[in-house]
N, C-alpha and C positions, 0 to 999 in steps of 0.2 A: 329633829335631832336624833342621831344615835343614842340606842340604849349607852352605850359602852360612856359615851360626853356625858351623860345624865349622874353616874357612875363617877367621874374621874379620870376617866382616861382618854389617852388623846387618840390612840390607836386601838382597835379592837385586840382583844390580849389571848384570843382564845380560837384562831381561825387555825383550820384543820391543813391548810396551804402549806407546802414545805417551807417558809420562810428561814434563813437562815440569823434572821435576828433573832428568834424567838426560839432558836434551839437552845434548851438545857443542854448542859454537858456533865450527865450523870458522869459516875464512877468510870460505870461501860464506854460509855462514848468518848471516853475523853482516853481509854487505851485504845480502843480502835482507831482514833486519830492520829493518834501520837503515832501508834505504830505504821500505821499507812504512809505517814511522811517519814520516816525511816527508811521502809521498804523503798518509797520513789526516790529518796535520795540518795539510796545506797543502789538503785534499779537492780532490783531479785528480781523482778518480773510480776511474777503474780499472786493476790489476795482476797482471799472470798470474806465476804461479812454474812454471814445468816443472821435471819429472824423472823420473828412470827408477823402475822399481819399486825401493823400499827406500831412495831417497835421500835421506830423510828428512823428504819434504814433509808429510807427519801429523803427524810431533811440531813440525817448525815452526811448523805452525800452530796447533797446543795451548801452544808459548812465548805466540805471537800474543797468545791471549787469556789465559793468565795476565799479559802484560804489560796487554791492556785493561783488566782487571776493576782495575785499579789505579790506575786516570783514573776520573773522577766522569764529566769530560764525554765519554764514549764510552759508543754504546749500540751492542750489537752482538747478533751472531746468528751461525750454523754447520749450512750444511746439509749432511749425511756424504754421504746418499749422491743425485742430484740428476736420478736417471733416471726423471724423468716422462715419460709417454705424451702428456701436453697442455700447452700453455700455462696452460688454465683451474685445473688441479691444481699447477701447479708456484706461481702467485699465492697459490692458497689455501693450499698450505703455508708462504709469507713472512708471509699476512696471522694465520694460526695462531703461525706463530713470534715477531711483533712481536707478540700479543694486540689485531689491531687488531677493533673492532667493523663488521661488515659484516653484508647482509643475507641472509637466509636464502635460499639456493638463488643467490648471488650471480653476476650475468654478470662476464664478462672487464673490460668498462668499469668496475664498479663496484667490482671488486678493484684494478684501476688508481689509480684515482677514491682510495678508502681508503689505499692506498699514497702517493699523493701527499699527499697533506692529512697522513700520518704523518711523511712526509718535510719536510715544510715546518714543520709543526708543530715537529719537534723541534731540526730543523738552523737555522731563523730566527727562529721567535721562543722557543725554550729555548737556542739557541744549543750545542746540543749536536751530535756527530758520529757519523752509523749508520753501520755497517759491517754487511757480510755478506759469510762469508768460505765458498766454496763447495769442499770438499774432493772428489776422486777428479773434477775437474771436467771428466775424458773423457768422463765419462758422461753430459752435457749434447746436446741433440739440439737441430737448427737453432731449432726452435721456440723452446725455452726462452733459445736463444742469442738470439732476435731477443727475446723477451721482457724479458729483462735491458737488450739495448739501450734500448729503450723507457723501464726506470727510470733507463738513466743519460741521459738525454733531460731529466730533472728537473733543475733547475738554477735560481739567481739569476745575475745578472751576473756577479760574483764566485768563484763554487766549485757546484761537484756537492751535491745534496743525499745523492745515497747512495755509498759509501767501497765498492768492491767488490772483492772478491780474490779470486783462481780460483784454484786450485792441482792442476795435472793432470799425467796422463801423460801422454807423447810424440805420441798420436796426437791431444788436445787443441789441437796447433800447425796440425796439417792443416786443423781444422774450423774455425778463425779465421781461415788464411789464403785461405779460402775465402769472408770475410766481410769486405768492404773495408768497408762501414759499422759493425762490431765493431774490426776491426783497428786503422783511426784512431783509437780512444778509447783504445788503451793509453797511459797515462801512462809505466807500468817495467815492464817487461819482463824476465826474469830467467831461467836453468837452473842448476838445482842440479848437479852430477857428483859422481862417488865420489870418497873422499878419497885423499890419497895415501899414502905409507908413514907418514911423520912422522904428519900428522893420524890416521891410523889408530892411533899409539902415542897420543899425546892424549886421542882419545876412549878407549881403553883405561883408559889411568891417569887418566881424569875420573871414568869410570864407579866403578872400584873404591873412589878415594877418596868419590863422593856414597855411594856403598852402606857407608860406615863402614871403612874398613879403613886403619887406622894402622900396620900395623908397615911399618920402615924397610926391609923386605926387598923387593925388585923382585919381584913374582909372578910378572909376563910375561918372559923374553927376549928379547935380540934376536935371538936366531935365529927363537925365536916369533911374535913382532911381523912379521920379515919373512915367515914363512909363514902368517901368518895374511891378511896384505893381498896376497900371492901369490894364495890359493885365495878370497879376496872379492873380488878385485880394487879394495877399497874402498870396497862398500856397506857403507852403518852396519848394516842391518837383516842382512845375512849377519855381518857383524863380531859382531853381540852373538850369534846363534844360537850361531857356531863358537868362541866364547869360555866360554858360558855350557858348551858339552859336553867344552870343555878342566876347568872347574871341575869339574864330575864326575868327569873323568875323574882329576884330582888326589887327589881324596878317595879312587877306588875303587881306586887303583892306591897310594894312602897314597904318593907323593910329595911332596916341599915346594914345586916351584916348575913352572911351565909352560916346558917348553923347546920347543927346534925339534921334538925324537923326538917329545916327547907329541903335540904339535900333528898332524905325520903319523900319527902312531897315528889318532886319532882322526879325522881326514881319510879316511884307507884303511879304516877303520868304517865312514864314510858311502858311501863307494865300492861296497865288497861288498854294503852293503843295498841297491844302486841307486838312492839318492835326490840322489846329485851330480849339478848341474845346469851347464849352462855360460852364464856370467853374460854377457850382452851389454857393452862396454863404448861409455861416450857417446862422442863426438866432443867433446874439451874445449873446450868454448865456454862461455861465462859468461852470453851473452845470443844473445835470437835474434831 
């Protein structure tokens, strides 16, 4: 049997996978959302999300398209990881991704060429809205940056034919601001930051309650809760790690409830293996 069955729950409450059941939707996340389904249904074209490692920009964007796949009129797409070597490789895996028919051994013009007629195609006369939503989008290289320009160059009077979202780390701001022809086209702009204590107990008791766990008993503490966003400083992605090794650590140590002691118990564990790290913290800004 699972720790997690032993416990209460019917689902493990604390797995690091982008699950979009198990997304909190702090303060932050819930304007970055809102605002992105504005953007694609008013089609501005384009929207960067920054943040630091862990703050949640994955499962955002895994909310993202379980909220698409629930609109008829959006046709969308998701490239994970977007480190091409070329321009010409980075088109043919869009034209791969949309199933667009192109010709064998295709140039850079005639992946353009097929991209536009898919984008006109669907956005004018199906009247539907593409999105392409590009994850870890630090890893975009000038090239691919000036390529993407180019498709949002697509356009009727009215709106962008393609809906585009980047979503990167920190060093994705340097390589934009580098790009006064990119930079102009952001429509919204956005940075995620760690959460704070309160949100840190939220996503806690979100988490347990999505994973099944009904009794009226408080599992975490507040002493807990305060040293758990102590030693995260409020990444979600450290939050579920040192939550999920509190729940082990509940079961092996056959206590009832997660307090402050456990929490350092298990803190000064990861200490002595040498695996504590020390978390950068953002500059809280909301936009950049």
């Amino acid at each position: 049997m699972s720790y997690y069955k032993v416990i209460g729950f019917e689902r493990e409450p604390f797995s690091t996978s982008p699950d979009p059941e198990f997304f909190y939707e702090s303060k932050a996340h819930e304007i970055a959302l809102t605002n992105l389904m504005i953007e694609m249904r008013l089609r501005r074209g384009l929207s960067v999300i920054l943040g630091d490692v862990g703050t949640g920009k994955t499962t955002l964007s895994r909310k993202l398209i379980q909220l698409l796949r629930s609109k008829e009129d959006f046709i969308f797409n998701i490239v994970l990881d977007p480190a091409f070597e070329s321009e010409e490789l980075f088109l043919t895996k869009l034209a791969h991704n949309f199933e667009l028919s192109v010709p064998s051994n295709p140039t850079i013009l005639d992946l353009q060429e097929a991209l536009e007629r898919f984008l006109y195609q669907k956005g004018v006369e199906e009247g539907k809205t593409v999105v392409l939503i590009v994850d870890e989008a630090q890893k975009l290289n000038e090239v691919t940056l000036e390529a993407l320009r180019v498709l949002l160059n697509y356009e009727t009077n009215e709106f962008k034919l393609l809906q585009l979202i980047l979503l990167g780390q920190l060093e994705l701001y340097a390589k934009i601001m580098n790009m006064n022809n990119f930079l102009d086209r952001i429509s919204f702009r956005y940075t995620l930051n760690p959460l704070d204590e309160e949100e840190t107990r939220r996503l806690i008791e979100f988490r347990i309650r999505q994973a099944g766990y009904s009794s009226r008993m408080f599992l975490f503490l507040d002493g807990a809760i305060r040293e758990i966003h102590r030693y995260t400083k409020g990444y979600p992605r450290q939050i579920a790690m040192l939550c999920h090794k509190a729940l082990k650590a509940l079961v092996l140590k056959r206590k009832s409830v997660i307090d402050e002691a456990l929490i350092k118990e298990v803190i000064e564990e990861e200490d002595k293996k040498g695996w504590s790290k020390t978390i950068p913290i953002l500059a809280q800004r909301s936009s950049f």
